[in-house]
N, C-alpha and C positions, 0 to 999 in steps of 0.2 A: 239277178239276185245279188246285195249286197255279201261281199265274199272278207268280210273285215272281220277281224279279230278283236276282243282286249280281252288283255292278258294281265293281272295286276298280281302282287304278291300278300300273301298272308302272314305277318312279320310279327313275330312277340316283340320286337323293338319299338315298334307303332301302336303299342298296347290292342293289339289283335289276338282276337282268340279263333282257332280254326273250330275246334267246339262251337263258336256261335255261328260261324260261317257257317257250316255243315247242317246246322239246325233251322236257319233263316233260309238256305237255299233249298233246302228239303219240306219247308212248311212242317218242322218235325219238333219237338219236347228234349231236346239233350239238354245230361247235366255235366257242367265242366269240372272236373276233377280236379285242376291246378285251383281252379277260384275260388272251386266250392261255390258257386253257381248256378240255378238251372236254366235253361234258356228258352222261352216256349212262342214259336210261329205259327202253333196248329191253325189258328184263325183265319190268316193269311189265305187268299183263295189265290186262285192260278196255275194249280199243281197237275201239272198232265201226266208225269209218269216219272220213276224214278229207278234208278239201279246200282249196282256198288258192284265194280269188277275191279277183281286181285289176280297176278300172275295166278298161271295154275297151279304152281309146285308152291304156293303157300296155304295147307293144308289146317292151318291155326283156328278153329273154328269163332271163336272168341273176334278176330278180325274181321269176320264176313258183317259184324252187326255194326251201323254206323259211327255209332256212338263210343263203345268202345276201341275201334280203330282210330280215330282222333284223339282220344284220352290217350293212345297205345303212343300216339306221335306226338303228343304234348310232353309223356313222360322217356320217352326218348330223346329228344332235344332239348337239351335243360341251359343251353346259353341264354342269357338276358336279351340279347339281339337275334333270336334263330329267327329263320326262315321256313312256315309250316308248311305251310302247301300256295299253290297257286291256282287263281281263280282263274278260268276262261270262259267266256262271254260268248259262246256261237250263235250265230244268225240261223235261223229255219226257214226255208220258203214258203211261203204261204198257198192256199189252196191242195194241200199236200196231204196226205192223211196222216196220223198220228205213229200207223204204222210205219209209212215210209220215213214221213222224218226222225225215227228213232232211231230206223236202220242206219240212213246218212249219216249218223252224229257216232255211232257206234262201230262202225269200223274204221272211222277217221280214230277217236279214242283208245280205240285197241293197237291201232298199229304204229302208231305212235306216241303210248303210255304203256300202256298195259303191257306188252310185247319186251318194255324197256324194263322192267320191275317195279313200276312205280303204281300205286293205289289209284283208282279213279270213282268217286263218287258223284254223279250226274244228273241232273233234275231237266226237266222238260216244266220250263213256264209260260202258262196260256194265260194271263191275266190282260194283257192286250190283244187284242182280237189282232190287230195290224203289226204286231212285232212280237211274232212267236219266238223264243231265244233257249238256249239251253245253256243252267251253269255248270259248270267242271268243275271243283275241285279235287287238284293231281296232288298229289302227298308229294313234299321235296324229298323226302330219305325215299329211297328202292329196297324193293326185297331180293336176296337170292334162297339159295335153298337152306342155309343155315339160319338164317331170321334178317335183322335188318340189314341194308349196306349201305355205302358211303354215298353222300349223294353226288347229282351227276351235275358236273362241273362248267357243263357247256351252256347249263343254264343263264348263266353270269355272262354270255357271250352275246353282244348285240347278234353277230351272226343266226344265233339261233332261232331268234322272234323271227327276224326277217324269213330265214326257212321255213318258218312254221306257217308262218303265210302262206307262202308257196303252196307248199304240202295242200294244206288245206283247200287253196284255190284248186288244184288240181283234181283234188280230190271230189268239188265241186264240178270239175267241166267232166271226168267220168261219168256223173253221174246226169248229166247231160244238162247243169245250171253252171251260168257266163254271168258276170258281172255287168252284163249290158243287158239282161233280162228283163223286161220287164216289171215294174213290182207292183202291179195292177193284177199281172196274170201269173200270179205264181212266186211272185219274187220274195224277198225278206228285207229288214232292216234293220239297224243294231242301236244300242245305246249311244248318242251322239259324244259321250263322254272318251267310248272306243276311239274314235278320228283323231278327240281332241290328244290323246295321251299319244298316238302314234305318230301325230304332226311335232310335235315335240322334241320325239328320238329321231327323227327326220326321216321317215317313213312316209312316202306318196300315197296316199289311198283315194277313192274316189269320193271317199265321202269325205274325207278330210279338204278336198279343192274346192268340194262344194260349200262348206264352211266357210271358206275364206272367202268364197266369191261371195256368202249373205253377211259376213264382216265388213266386205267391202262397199258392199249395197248401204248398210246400214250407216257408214261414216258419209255417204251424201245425203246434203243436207236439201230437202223439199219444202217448198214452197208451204206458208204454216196455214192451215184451214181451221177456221174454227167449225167449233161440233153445231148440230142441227138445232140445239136445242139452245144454246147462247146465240146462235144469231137471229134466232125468234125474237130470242129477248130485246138483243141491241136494235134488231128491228124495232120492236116497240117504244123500244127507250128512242128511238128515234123521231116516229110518231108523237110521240108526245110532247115533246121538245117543241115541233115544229107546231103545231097545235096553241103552243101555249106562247110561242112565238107569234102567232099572228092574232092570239086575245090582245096581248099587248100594243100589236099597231095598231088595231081598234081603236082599244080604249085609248092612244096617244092621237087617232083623226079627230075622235070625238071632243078632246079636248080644244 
């Protein structure tokens, strides 16, 4: 199984709205509070299963409902550049049931979000049969028990992605899925867009070596073929030629 991460950020600086994230990853009808917009994915198929887990000691019932928890973090964070939440992109192994892989994906979540004070809202998308995936969005602000807190700073820290890798990988060979799994029998695989952003921060993945080797593939240059149907043609355009070639010596003996 592909054990690759991406992990992008949802930025009011990039004219991002987490409102529309949360509604697009959810296949959900939210409306954004700051834009006075409303944003609707119901249409959208691929929706396996969805959940919304908050520390336990945030008792705020208003929070538990999607829609208003994002409004809640929109009107919280009111810098022109803030940082709303962050999206993660997990891989699901395939042939797995729907049960299993929600387990997998949910105590990796909790013990490494949830656990920490921060919101996690989570979708299960089955719109690919071959690359079952789950999106995350983690709320950048934390809760403690007096209402919101400062957010965590280790975010900003390359160290951290790279951990998270980790974590995650490990959390996959518990669970008795290796990176060298098969992905015929059981495996997963991720948006290639993942690789491509993680090759970048100079992060090795597998899938990202495999990119560079079909980069590499593709910069040599093969021998040029024409298609089936132009060399019918030129065939004939050949024939014909030759044809109207030898009416002409004819008629130049006969003369």
């Amino acid at each position: 199984m592909n054990t690759v991460l991406f992990v992008r950020n949802i930025s009011r600086g990039q004219g991002q709205s987490v409102v529309r994230a949360a509604a697009y990853c959810g296949r959900r009808r939210l409306y954004d509070e700051r834009l006075g917009k409303t944003f609707n994915f119901t249409k959208r198929p691929g929706l396996g299963y969805s959940e919304l887990r908050l520390p336990a000691y945030v008792n705020n019932p208003v929070l538990h409902d999607s829609g208003r928890l994002w409004n809640a973090v929109e009107a919280h964070l009111t810098r022109a550049n803030a940082r709303l939440a962050r999206e993660l992109i997990v891989p699901l192994p395939r042939g797995w049931s729907l049960e299993s892989q929600i387990l997998l994906v949910r105590g990796f979540l909790e013990d490494e979000f949830v656990a920490r004070g921060h919101a996690v809202d989570w979708h299960v998308h089955l719109d690919q049969p071959r690359n079952p995936h789950v999106h995350a969005l983690v709320s950048f602000p934390t809760w403690d028990t007096k209402g919101f807190a400062p957010a965590d700073k280790n975010w900003d820290r390359r160290a951290w992605l790279v951990s998270l890798h980790a974590v995650w990988r490990r959390h996959c060979d518990r669970q008795g899925l290796t990176a060298s799994s098969d992905p015929g029998r059981g495996g997963g695989s991720l948006h290639l867009g993942g690789a491509h952003a993680l090759s970048k921060r100079g992060v090795i993945t597998r899938q990202g070596q495999r990119l560079a080797a079909l980069r590499a593939l593709s910069t040599v240059r093969r021998p040029h073929k024409w298609p089936a149907w132009l060399r019918v043609r030129l065939r004939r355009r050949d024939n014909v030629g030759r044809k109207r070639q030898r009416v002409r010596e004819r008629v130049f003996r006969d003369r």
